[in-house]
PyMOL commands that place a pseudoatom at each C-alpha (Angstrom):
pseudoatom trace, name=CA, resn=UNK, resi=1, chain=A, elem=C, hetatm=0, pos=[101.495, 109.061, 118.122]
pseudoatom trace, name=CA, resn=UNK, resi=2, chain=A, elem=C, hetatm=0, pos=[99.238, 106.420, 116.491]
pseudoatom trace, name=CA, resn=UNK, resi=3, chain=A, elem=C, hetatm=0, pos=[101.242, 102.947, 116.353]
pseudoatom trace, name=CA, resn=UNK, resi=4, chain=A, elem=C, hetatm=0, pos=[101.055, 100.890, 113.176]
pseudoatom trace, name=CA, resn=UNK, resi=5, chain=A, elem=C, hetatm=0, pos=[99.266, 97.685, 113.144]
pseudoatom trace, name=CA, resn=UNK, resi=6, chain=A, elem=C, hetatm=0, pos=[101.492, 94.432, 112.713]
pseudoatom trace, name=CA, resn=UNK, resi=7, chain=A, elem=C, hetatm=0, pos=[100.397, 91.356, 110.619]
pseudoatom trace, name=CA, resn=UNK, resi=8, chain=A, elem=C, hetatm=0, pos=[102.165, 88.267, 110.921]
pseudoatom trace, name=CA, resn=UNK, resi=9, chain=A, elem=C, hetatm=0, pos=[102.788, 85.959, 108.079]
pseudoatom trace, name=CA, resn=UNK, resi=10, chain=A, elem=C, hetatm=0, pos=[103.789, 82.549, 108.906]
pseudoatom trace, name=CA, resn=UNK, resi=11, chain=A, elem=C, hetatm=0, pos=[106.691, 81.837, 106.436]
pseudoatom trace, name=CA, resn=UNK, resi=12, chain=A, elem=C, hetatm=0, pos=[108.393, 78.950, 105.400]
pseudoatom trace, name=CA, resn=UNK, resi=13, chain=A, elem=C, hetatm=0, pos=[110.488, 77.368, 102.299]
pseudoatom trace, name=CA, resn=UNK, resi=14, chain=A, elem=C, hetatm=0, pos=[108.564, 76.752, 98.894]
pseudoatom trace, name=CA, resn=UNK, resi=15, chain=A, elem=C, hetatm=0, pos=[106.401, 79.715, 99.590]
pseudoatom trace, name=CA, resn=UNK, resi=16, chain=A, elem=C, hetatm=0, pos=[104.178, 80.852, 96.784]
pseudoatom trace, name=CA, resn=UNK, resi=17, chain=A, elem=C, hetatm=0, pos=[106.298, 84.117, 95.987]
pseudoatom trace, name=CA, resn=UNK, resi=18, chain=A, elem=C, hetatm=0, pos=[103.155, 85.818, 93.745]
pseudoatom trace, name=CA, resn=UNK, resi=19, chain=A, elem=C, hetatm=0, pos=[101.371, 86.143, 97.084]
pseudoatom trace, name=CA, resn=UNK, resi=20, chain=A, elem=C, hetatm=0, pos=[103.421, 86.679, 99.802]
pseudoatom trace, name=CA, resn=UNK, resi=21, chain=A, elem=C, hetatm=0, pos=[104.945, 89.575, 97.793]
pseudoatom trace, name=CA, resn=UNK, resi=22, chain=A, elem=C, hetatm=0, pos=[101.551, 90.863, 96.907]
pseudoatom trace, name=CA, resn=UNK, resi=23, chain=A, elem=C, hetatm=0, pos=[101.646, 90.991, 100.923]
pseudoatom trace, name=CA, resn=UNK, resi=24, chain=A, elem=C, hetatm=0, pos=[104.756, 92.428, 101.569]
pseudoatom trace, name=CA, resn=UNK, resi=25, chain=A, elem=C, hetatm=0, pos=[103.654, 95.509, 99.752]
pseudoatom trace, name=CA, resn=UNK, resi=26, chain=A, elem=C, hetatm=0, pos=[99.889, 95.627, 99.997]
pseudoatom trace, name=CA, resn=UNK, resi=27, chain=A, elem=C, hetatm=0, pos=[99.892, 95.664, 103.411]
pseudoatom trace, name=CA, resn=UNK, resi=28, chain=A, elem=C, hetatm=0, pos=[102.802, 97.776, 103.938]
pseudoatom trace, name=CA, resn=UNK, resi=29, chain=A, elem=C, hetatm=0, pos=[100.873, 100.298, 101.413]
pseudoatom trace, name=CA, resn=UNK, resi=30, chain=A, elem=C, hetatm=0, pos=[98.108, 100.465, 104.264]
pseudoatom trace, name=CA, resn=UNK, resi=31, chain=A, elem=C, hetatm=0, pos=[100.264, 101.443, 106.678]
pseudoatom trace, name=CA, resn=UNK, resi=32, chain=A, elem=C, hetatm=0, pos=[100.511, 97.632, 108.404]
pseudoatom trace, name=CA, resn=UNK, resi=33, chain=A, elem=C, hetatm=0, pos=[103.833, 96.610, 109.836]
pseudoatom trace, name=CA, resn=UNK, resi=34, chain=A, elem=C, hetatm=0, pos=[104.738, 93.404, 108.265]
pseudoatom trace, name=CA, resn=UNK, resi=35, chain=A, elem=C, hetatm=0, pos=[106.438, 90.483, 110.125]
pseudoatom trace, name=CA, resn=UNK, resi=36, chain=A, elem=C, hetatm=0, pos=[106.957, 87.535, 108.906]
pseudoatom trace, name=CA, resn=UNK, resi=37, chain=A, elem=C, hetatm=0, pos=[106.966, 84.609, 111.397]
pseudoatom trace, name=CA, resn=UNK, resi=38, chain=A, elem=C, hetatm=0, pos=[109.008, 80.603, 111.196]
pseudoatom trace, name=CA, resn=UNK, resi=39, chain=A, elem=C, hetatm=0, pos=[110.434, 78.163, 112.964]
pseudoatom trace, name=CA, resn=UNK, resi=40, chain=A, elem=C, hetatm=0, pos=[114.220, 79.470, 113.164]
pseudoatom trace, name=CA, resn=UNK, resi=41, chain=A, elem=C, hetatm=0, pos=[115.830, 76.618, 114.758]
pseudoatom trace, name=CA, resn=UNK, resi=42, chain=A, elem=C, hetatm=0, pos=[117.711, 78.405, 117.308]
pseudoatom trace, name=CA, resn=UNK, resi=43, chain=A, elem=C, hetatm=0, pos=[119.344, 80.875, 114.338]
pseudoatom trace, name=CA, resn=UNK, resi=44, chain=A, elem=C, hetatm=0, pos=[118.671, 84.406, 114.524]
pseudoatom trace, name=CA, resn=UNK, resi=45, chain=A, elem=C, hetatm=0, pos=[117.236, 84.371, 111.067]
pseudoatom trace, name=CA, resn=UNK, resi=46, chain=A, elem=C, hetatm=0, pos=[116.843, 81.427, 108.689]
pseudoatom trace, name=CA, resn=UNK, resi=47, chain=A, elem=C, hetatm=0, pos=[116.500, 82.330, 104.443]
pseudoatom trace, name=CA, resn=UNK, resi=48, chain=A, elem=C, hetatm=0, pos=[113.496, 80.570, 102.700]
pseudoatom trace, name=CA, resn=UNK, resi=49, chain=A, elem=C, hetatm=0, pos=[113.409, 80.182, 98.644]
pseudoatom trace, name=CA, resn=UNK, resi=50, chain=A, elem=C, hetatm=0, pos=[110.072, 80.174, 97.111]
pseudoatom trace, name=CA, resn=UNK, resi=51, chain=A, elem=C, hetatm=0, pos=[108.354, 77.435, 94.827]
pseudoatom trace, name=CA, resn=UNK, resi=52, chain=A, elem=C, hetatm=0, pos=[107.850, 78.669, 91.199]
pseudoatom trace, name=CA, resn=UNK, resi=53, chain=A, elem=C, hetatm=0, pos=[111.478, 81.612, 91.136]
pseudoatom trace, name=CA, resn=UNK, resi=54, chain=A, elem=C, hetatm=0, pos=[113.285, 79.796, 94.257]
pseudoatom trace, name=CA, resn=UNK, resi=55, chain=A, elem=C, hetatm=0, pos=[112.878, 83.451, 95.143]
pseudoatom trace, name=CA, resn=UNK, resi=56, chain=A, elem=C, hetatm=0, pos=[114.803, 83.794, 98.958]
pseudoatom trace, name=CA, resn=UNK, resi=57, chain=A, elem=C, hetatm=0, pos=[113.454, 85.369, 101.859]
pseudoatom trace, name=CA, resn=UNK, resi=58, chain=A, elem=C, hetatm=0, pos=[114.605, 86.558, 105.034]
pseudoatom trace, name=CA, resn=UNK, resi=59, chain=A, elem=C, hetatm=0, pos=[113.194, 85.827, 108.345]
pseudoatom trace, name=CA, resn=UNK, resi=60, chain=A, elem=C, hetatm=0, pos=[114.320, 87.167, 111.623]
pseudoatom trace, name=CA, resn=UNK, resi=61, chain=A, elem=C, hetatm=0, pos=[111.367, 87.168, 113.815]
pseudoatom trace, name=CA, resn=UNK, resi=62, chain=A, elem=C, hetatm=0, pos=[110.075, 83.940, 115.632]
pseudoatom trace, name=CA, resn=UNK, resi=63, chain=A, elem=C, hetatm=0, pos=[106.844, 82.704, 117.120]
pseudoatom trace, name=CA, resn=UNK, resi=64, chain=A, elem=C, hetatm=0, pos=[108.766, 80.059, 119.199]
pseudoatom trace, name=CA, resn=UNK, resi=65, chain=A, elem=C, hetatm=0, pos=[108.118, 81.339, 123.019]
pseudoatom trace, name=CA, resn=UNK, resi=66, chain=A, elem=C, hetatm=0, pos=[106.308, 84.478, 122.092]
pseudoatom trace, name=CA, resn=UNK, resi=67, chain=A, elem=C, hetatm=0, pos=[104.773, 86.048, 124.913]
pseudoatom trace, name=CA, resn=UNK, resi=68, chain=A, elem=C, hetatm=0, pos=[101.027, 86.290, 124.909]
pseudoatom trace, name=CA, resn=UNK, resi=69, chain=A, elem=C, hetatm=0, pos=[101.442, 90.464, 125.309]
pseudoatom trace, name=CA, resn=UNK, resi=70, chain=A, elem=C, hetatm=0, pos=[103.951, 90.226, 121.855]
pseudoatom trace, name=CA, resn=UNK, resi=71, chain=A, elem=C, hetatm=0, pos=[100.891, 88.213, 120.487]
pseudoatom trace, name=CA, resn=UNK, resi=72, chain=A, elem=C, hetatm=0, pos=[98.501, 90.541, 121.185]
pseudoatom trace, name=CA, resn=UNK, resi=73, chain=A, elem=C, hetatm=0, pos=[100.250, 93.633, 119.696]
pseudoatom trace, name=CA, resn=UNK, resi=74, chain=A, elem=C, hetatm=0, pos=[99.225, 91.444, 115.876]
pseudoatom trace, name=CA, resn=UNK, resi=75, chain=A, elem=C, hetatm=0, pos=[95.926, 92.535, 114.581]
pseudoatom trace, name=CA, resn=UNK, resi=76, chain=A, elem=C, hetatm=0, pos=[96.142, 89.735, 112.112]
pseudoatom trace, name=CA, resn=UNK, resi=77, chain=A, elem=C, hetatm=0, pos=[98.227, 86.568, 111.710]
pseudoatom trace, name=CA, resn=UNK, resi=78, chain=A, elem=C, hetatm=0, pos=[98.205, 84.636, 107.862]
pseudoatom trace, name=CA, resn=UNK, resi=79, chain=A, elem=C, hetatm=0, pos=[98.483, 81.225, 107.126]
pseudoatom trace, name=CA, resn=UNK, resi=80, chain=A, elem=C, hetatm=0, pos=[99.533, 81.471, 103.419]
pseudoatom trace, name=CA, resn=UNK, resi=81, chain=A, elem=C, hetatm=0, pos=[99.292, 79.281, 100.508]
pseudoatom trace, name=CA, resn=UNK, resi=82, chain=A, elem=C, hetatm=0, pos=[101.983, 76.631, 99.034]
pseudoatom trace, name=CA, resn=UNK, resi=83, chain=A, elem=C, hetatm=0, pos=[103.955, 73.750, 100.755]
pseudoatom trace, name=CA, resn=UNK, resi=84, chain=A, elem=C, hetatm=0, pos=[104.529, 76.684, 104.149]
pseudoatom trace, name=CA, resn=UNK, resi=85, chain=A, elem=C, hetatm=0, pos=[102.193, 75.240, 106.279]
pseudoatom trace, name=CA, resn=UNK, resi=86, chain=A, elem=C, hetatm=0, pos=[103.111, 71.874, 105.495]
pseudoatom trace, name=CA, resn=UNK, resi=87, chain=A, elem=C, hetatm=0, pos=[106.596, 72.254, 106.633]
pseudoatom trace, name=CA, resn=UNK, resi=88, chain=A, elem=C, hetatm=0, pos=[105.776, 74.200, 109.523]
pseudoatom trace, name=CA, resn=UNK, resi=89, chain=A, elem=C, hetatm=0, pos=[103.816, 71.469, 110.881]
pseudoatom trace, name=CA, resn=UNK, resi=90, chain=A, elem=C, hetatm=0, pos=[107.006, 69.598, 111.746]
pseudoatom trace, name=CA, resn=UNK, resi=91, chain=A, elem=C, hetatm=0, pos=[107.354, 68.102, 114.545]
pseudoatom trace, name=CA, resn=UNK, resi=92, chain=A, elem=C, hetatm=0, pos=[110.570, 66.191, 116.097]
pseudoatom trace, name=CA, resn=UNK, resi=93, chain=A, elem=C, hetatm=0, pos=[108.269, 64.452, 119.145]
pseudoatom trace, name=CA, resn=UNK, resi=94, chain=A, elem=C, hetatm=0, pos=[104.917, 63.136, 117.780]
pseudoatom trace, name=CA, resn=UNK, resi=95, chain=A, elem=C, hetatm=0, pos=[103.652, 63.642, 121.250]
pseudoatom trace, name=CA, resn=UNK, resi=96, chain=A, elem=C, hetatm=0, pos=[103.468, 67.365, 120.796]
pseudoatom trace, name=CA, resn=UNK, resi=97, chain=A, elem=C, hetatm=0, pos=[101.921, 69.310, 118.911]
pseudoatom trace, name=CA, resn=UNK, resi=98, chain=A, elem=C, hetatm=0, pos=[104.390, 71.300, 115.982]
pseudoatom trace, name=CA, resn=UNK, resi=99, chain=A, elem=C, hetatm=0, pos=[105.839, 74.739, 117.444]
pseudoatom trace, name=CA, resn=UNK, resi=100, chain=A, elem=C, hetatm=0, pos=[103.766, 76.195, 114.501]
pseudoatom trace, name=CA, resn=UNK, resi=101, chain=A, elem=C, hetatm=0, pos=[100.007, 74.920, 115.664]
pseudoatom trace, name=CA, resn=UNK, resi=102, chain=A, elem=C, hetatm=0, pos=[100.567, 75.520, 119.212]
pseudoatom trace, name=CA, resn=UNK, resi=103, chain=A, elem=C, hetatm=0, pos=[101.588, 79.276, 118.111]
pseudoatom trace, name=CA, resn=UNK, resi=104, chain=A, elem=C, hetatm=0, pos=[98.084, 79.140, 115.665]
pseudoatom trace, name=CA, resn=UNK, resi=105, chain=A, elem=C, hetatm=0, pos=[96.154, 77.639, 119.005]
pseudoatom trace, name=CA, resn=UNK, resi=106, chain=A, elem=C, hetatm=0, pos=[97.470, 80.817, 120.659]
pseudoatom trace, name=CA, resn=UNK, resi=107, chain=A, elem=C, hetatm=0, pos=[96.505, 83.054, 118.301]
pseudoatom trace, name=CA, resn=UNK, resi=108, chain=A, elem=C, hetatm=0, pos=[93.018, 81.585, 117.867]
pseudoatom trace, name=CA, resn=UNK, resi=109, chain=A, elem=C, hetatm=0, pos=[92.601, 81.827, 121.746]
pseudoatom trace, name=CA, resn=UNK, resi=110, chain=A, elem=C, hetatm=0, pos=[92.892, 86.063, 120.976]
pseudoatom trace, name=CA, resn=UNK, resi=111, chain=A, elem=C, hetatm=0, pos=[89.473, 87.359, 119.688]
pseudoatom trace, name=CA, resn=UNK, resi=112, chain=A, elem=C, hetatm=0, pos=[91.000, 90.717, 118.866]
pseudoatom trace, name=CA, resn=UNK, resi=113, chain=A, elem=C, hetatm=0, pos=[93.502, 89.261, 116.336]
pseudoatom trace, name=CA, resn=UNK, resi=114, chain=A, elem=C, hetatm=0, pos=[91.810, 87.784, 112.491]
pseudoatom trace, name=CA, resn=UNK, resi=115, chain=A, elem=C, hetatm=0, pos=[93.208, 84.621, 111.134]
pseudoatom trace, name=CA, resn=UNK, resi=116, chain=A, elem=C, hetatm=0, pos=[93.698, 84.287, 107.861]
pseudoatom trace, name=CA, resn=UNK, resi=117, chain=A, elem=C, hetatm=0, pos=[94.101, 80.969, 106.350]
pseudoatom trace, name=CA, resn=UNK, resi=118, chain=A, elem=C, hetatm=0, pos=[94.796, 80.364, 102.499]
pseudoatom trace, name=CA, resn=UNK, resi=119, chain=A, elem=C, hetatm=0, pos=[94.842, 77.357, 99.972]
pseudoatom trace, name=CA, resn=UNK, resi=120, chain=A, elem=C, hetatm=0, pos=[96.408, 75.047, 101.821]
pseudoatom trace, name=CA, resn=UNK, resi=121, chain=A, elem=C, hetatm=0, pos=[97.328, 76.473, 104.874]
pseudoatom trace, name=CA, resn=UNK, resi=122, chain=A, elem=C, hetatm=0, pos=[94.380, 74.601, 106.333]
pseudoatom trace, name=CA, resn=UNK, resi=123, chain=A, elem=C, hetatm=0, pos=[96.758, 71.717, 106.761]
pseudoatom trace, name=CA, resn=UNK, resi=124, chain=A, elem=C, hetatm=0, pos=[98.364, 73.657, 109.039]
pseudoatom trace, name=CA, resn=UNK, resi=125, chain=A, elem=C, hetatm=0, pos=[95.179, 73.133, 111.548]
pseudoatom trace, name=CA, resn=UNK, resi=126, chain=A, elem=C, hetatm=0, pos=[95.016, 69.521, 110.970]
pseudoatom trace, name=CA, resn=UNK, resi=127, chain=A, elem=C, hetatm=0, pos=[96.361, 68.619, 114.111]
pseudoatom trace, name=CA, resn=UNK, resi=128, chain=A, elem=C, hetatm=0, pos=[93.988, 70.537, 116.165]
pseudoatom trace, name=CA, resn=UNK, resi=129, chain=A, elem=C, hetatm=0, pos=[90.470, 70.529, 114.308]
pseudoatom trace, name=CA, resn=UNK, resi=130, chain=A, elem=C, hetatm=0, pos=[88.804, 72.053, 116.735]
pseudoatom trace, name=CA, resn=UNK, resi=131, chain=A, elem=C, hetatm=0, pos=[89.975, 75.277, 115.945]
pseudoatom trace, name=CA, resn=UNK, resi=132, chain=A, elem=C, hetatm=0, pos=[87.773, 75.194, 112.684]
pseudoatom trace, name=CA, resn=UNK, resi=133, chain=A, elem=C, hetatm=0, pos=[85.243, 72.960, 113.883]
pseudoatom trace, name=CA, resn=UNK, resi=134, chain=A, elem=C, hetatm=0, pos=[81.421, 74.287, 113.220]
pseudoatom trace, name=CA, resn=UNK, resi=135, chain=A, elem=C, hetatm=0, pos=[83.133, 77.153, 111.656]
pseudoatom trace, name=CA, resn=UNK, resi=136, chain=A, elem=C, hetatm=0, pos=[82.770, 78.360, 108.126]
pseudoatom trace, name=CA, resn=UNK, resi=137, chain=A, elem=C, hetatm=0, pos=[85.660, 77.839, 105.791]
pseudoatom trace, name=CA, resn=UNK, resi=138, chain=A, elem=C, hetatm=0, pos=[86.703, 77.780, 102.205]
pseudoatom trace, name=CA, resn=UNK, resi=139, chain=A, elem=C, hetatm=0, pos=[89.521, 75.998, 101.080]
pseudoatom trace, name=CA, resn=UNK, resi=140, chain=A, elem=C, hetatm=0, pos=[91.919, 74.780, 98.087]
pseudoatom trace, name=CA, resn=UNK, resi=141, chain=A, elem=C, hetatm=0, pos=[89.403, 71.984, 96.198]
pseudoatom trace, name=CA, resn=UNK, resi=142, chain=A, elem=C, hetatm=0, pos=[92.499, 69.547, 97.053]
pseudoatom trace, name=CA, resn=UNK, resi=143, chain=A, elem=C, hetatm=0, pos=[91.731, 70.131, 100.804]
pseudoatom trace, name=CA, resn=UNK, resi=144, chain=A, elem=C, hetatm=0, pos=[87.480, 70.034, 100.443]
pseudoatom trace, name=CA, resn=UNK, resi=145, chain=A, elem=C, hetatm=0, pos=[87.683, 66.525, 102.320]
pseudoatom trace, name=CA, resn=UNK, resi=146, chain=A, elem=C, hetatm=0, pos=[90.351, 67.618, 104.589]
pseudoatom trace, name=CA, resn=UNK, resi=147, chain=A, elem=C, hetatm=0, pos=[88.323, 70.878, 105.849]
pseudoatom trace, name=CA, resn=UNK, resi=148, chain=A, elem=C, hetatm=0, pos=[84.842, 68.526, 106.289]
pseudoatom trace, name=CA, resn=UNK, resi=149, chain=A, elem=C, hetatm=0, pos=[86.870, 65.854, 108.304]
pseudoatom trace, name=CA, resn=UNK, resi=150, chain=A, elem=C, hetatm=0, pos=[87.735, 68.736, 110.472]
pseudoatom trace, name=CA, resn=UNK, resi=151, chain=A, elem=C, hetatm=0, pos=[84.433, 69.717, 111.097]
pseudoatom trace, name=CA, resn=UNK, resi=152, chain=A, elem=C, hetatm=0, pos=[84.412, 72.809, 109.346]
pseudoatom trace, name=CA, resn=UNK, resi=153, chain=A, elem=C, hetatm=0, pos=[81.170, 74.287, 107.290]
pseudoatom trace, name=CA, resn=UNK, resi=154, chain=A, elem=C, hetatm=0, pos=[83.004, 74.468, 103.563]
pseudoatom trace, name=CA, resn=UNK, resi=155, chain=A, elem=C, hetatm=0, pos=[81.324, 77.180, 101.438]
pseudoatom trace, name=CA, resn=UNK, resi=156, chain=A, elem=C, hetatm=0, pos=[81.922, 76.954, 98.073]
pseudoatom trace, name=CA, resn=UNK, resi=157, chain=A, elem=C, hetatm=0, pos=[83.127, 80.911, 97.734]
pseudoatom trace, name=CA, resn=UNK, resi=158, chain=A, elem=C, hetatm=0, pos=[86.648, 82.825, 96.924]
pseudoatom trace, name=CA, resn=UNK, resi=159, chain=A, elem=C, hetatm=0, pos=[86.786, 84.078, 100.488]
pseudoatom trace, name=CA, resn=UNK, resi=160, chain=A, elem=C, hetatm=0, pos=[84.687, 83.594, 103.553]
pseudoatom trace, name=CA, resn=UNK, resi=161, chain=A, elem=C, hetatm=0, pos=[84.525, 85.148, 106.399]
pseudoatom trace, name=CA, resn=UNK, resi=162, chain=A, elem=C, hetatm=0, pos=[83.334, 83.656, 110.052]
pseudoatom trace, name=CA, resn=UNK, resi=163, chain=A, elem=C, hetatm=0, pos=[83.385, 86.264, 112.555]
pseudoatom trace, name=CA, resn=UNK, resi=164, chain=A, elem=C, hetatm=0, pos=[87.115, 86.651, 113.199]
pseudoatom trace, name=CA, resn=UNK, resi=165, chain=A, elem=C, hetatm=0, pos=[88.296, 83.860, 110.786]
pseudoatom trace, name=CA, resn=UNK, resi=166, chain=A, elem=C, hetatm=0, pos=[88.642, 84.533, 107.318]
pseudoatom trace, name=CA, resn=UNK, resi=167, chain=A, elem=C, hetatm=0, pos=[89.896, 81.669, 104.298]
pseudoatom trace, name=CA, resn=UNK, resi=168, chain=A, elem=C, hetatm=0, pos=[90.203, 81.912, 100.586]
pseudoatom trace, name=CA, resn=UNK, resi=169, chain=A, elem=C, hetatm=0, pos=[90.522, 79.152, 98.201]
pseudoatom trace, name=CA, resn=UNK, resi=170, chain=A, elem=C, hetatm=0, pos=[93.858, 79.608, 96.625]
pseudoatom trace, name=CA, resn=UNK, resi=171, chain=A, elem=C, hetatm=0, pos=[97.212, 81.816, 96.449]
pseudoatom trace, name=CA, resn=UNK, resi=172, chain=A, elem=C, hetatm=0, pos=[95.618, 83.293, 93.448]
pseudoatom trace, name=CA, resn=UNK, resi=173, chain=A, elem=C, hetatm=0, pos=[92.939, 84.754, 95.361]
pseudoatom trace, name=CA, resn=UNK, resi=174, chain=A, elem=C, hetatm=0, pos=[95.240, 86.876, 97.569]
pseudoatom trace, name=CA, resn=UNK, resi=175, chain=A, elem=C, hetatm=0, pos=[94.060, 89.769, 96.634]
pseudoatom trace, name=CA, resn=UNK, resi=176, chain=A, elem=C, hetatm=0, pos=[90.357, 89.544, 97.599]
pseudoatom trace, name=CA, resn=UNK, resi=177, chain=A, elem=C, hetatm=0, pos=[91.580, 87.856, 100.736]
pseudoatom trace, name=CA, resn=UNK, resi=178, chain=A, elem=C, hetatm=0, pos=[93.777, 90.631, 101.791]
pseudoatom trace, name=CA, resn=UNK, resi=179, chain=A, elem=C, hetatm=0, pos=[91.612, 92.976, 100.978]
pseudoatom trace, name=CA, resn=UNK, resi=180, chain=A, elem=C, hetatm=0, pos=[89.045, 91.469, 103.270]
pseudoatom trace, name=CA, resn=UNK, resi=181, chain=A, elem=C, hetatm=0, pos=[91.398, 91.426, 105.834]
pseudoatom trace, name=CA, resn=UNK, resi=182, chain=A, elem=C, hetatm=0, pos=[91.977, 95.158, 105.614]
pseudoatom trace, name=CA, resn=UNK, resi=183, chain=A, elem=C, hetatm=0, pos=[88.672, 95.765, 105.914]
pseudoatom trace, name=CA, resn=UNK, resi=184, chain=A, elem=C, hetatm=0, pos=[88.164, 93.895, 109.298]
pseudoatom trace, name=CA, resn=UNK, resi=185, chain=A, elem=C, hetatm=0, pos=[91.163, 95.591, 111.021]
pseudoatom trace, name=CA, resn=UNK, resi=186, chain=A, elem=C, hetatm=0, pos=[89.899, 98.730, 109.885]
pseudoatom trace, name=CA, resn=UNK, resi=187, chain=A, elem=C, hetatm=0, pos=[86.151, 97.896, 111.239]
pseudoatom trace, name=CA, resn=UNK, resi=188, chain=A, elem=C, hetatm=0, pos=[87.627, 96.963, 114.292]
pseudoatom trace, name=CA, resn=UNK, resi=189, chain=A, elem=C, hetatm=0, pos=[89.455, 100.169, 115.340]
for i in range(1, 189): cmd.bond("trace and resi %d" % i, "trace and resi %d" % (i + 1))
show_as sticks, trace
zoom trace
């Protein structure tokens, strides 16, 4: 029996609703598996409200501790737009590096698996800028000095694509950006 494909969505409060719900049922309408991924704090799941409807959203799956073989089972893991990545990059002991950028460090170690960052989920890399370094990116306009003090190529496109990266410029462009997406999971099988 042929096993759907998961995507991950790392999820968070003051999502942009518009786009993860063009998600939820985009990629589920290809047959993907959607999970989305947070921080839950030692809860089984945690509800997040969205930015512009305070929309809420349930998580129950967490990329705290996941094992590298649970990892690899993901043929694509999203960073999505809004004030998510900004939460998730939280961290109680400045020494470490946030729960949520050691998981993204993880999954940019796995060649297999696309990363998808959107809008302003580039600040999510901020504390490790060598994942984007040399690479091509595009980002929200907000975040143009951010992405070139990381080291990143910024190409002045909707999306962009560097081998098994891909970015788009804002929420609103989560269309093209999924659809991109779709396309590389299906080009890799």
């Amino acid at each position: 029996m042929h096993k759907k494909k998961k995507i991950g969505i790392l999820i968070e409060g003051d999502y942009y609703e518009p786009e993860i719900w063009y998600y939820k049922f985009r990629f589920a309408e290809e047959g993907f598996d959607v999970h989305f991924l947070s921080r839950l704090w030692g809860q089984p799941s945690l509800t997040f409200t969205g930015h512009e409807f305070r929309a809420p959203l349930e998580c129950h799956d967490s990329f705290e501790n996941m094992e590298e073989e649970t990892l690899k089972t993901y043929a694509a893991i999203i960073v999505p737009a809004g004030m998510v990545s900004d939460r998730l990059r939280y961290t109680e002991d400045i020494k470490k590096l946030p729960p949520a950028v050691e998981f993204l460090k993880k999954a940019f170690a796995q060649k297999g698996i696309i990363k998808g960052i959107i809008c302003h989920g580039m600040w999510l890399v901020a504390p490790c800028p060598e994942l984007v370094h040399g690479r091509k990116v595009v980002v929200h306009n907000n975040l143009l000095g951010d992405a070139k003090n990381m080291g990143a190529f910024y190409m002045d496109q909707d999306v962009v694509v560097d081998d098994d990266l891909v970015t788009a410029r804002t929420g609103g462009h989560c269309n093209v950006f999924a659809k991109m997406i779709i396309e590389l999971i299906h080009a890799n099988n």
